[in-house]
C-alpha positions in Angstrom: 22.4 -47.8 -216.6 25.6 -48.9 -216.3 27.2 -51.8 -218.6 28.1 -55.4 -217.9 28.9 -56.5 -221.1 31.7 -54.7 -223.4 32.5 -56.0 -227.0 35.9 -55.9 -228.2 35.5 -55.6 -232.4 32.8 -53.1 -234.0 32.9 -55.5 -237.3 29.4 -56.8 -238.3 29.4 -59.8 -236.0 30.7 -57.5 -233.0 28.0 -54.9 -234.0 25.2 -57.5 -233.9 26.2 -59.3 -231.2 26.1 -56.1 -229.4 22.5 -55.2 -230.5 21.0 -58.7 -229.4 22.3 -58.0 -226.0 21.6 -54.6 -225.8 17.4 -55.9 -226.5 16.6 -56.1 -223.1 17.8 -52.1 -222.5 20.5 -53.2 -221.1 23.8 -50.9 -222.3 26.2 -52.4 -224.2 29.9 -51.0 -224.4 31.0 -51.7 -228.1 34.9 -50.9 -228.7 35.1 -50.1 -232.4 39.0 -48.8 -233.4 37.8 -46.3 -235.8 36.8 -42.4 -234.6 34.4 -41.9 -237.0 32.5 -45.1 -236.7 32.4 -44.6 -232.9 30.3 -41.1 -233.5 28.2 -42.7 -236.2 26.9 -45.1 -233.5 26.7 -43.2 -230.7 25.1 -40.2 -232.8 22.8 -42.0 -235.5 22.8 -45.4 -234.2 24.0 -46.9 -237.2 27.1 -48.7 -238.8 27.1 -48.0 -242.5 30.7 -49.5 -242.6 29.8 -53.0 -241.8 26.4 -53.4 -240.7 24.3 -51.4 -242.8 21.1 -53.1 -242.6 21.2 -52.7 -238.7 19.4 -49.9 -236.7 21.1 -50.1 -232.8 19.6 -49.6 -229.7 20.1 -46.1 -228.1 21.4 -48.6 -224.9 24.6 -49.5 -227.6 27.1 -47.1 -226.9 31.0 -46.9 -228.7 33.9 -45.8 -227.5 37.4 -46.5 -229.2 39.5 -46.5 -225.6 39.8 -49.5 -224.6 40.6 -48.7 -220.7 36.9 -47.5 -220.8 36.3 -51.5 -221.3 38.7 -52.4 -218.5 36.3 -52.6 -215.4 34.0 -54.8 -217.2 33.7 -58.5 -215.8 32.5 -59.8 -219.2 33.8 -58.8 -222.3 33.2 -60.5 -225.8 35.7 -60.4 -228.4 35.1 -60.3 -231.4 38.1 -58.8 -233.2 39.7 -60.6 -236.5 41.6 -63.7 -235.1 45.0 -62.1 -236.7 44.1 -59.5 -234.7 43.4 -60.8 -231.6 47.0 -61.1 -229.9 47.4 -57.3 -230.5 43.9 -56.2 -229.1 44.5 -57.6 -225.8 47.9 -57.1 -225.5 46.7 -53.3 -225.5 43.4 -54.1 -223.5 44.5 -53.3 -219.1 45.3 -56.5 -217.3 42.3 -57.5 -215.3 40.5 -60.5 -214.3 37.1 -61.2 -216.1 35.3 -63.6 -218.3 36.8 -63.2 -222.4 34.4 -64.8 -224.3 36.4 -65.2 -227.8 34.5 -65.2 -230.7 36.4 -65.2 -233.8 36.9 -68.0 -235.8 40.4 -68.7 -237.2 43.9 -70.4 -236.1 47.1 -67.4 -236.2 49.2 -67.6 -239.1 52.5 -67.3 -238.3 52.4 -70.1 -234.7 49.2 -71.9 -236.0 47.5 -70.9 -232.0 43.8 -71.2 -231.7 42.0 -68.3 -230.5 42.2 -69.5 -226.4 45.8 -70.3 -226.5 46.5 -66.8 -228.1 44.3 -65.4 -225.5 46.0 -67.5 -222.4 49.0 -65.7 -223.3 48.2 -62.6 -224.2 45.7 -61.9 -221.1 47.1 -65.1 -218.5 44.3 -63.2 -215.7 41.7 -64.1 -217.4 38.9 -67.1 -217.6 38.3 -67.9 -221.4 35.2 -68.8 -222.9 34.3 -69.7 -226.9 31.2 -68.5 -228.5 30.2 -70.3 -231.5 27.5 -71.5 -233.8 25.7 -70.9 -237.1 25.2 -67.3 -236.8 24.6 -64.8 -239.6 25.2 -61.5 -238.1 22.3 -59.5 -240.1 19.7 -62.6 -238.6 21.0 -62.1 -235.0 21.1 -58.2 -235.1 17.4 -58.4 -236.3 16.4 -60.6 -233.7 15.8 -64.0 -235.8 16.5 -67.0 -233.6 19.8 -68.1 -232.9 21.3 -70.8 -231.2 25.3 -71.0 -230.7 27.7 -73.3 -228.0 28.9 -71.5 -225.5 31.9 -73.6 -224.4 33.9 -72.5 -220.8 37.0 -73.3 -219.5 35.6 -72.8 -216.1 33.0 -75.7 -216.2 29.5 -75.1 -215.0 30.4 -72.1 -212.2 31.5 -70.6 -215.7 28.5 -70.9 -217.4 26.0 -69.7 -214.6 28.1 -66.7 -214.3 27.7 -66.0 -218.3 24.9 -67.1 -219.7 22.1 -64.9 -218.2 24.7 -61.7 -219.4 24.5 -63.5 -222.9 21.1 -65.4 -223.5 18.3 -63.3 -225.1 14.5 -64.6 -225.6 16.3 -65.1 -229.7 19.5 -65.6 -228.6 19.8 -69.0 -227.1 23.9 -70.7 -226.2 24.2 -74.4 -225.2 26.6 -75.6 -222.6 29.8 -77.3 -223.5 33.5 -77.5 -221.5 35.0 -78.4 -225.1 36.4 -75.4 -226.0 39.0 -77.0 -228.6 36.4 -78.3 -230.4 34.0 -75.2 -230.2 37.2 -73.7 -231.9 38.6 -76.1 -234.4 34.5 -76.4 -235.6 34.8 -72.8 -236.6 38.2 -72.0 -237.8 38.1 -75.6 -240.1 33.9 -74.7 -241.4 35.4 -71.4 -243.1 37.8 -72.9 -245.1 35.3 -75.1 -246.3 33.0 -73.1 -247.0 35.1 -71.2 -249.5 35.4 -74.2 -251.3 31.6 -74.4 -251.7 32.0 -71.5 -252.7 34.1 -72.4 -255.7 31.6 -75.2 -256.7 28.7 -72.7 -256.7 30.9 -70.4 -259.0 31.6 -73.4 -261.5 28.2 -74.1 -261.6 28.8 -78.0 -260.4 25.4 -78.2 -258.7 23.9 -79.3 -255.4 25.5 -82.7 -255.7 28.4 -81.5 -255.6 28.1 -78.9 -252.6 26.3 -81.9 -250.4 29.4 -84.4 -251.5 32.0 -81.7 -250.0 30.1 -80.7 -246.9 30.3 -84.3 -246.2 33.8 -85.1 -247.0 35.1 -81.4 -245.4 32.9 -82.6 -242.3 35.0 -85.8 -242.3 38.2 -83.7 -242.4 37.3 -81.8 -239.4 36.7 -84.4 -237.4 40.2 -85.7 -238.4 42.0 -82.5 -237.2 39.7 -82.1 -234.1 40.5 -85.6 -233.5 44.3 -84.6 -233.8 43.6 -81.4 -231.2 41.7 -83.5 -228.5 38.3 -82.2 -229.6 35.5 -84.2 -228.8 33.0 -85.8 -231.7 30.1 -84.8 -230.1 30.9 -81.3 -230.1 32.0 -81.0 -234.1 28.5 -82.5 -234.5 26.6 -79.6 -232.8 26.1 -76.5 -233.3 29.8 -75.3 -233.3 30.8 -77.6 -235.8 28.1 -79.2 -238.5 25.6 -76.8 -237.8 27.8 -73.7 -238.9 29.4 -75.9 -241.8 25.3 -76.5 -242.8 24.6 -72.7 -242.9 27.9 -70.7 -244.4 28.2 -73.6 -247.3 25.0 -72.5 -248.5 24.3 -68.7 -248.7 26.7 -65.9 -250.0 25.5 -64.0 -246.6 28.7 -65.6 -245.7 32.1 -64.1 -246.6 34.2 -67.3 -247.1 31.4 -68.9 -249.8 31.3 -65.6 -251.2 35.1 -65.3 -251.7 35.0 -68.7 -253.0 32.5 -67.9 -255.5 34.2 -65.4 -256.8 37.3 -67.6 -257.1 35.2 -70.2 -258.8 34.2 -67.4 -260.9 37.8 -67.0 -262.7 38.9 -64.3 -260.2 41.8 -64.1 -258.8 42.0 -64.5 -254.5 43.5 -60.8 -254.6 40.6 -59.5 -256.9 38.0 -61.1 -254.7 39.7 -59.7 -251.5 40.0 -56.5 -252.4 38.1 -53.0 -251.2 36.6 -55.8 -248.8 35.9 -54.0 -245.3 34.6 -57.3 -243.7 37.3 -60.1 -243.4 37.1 -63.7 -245.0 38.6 -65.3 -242.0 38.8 -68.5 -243.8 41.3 -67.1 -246.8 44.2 -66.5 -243.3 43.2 -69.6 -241.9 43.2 -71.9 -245.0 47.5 -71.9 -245.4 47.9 -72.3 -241.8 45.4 -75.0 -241.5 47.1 -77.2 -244.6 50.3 -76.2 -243.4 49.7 -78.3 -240.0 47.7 -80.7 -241.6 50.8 -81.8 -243.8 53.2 -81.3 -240.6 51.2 -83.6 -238.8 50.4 -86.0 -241.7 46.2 -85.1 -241.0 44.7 -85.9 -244.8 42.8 -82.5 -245.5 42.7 -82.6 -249.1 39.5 -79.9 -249.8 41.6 -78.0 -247.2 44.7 -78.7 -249.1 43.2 -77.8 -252.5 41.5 -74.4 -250.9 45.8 -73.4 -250.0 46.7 -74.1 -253.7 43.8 -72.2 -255.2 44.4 -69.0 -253.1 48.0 -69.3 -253.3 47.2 -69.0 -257.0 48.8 -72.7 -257.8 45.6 -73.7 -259.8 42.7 -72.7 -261.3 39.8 -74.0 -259.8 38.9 -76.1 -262.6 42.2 -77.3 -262.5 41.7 -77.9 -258.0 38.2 -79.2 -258.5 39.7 -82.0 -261.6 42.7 -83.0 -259.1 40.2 -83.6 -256.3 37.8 -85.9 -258.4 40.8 -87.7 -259.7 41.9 -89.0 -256.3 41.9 -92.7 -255.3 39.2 -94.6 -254.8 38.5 -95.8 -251.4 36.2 -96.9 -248.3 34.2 -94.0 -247.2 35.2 -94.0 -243.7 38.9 -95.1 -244.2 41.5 -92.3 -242.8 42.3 -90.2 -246.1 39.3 -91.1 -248.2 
């Protein structure tokens, strides 16, 4: 059986994403950059590195060429969002469906994921993948629902979503792909600062308050990036907010706890092998925030508390101590 679907990005999203759609036997081209993880799931059908719970289909098979990827009309790709640039910059010019997947805004030129991709692969029609997904759930089949937001409207969309829905696998149609985007990239920062309030021990009051008040924020900067409301309070937006502020399955409240914790954010990143995209995105996030006068302030305060400014007592105290105000005025 030949494959459809290649995934760019062996990582533990990649990886499961890869076994959902390989459930139906149909084979699944999984690009991982590492040699030695490439045998391990072609020969044992595992990936100790970063999925370890996961047993794959025999239909998943790796390869670490990327030109073996290249006649593929869908690829998804799933690849660290610092990393993405450089991935498809090597990847063969072509024109197919990317389906971008990671969650994050490039330091350096503050680009989301599709204007990083535009440039980087201009053939191409773009598509955002998003949603509360745990990758360990999804790989063992648990129900899942994510947006599936395409640039290409509706023609889009019947083209993809019978390569991408699964009986436990279910995507929703959207054509807001900024705010399928600034709903991920923003929900990681904040959930590293739920994070931090787990690790000081300031209870589920607490959390609650901040994914209400970081909710508020990210409707500010989608507002500011032309996303639409509707969309930030799906799936995409307050539905992943809902699930990776709650469980240390995810990597950014897990780095936060640790920083609430008393570690330090070089401690807590270190000997990691999966990536807290939230720790690259939270400076880039509160620097354009401040450029473009968009109050952020849990955003702002996760910056000063990875940048080592504060302790997160010290973030937490400045946070409580801010004006008192309306609780739908701009900056409350």
């Amino acid at each position: 059986m030949t494959a459809i679907v290649g995934i760019l990005g062996a990582g533990a999203w990649g990886t499961a994403l890869a076994q959902a759609l390989a459930a139906d036997g149909n084979e699944v081209l999984l690009w991982a950059r590492e040699a030695e993880l490439v045998e391990e799931i072609n020969e044992k059908h595992t990936n100790s590195l970063f999925l370890p719970s996961a047993r794959l289909s025999e239909s998943v098979r790796a390869t670490n060429d990327l030109s073996d990827l290249a006649a593929l009309p869908v690829l998804l790709v799933v690849v660290p969002a610092q990393f993405l640039a450089s991935v498809l910059a090597d990847l063969p010019d072509g024109e197919r469906d990317l389906v971008l997947c990671a969650k994050g805004i490039e330091a350096g030129t503050g680009r989301l994921m599709t204007d990083v991709a535009m440039a980087a692969a201009p053939g191409a029609s773009l598509a955002v993948l998003s949603g509360p997904t745990f990758a360990h759930e999804v790989a063992a089949g648990l129900p899942t629902a994510v947006t599936l937001a395409c640039s290409g409207g509706e023609a889009q969309w019947e083209r993809l979503s019978p390569a991408i829905a699964r009986p436990a696998l279910r995507p929703y149609y959207s054509d807001d792909l900024v705010g399928a985007e600034v709903g991920g990239a923003v929900k990681n920062v904040l959930a590293i600062a739920c994070g931090v309030i787990e690790g000081l021990g300031l209870g589920q009051n607490a959390r609650a308050a901040l994914i209400a008040r970081g909710y508020a924020e990210m409707l500010r900067f989608g507002a500011a990036r032309g996303a639409r409301r509707d969309t930030l309070a799906g799936l995409c937006g307050l539905g992943d907010l809902v699930l990776t502020c709650s469980s240390t399955s995810s990597r950014n409240f897990s780095l936060g706890k640790a920083l609430g914790e008393g570690m330090s954010a070089a401690e807590a990143l270190a000997g990691k092998n999966s990536v807290a995209e939230g720790a690259a995105t939270a400076p880039v996030l509160a620097g354009i925030a401040e450029a473009e006068n968009i109050d952020m302030p849990i955003v702002a305060a996760v910056h000063r508390l990875l940048a080592g400014e504060a302790p997160a007592g010290k973030v937490v105290e400045d946070l409580l101590s801010r004006p008192l105000r309306a609780e739908q005025e701009p900056g409350a």
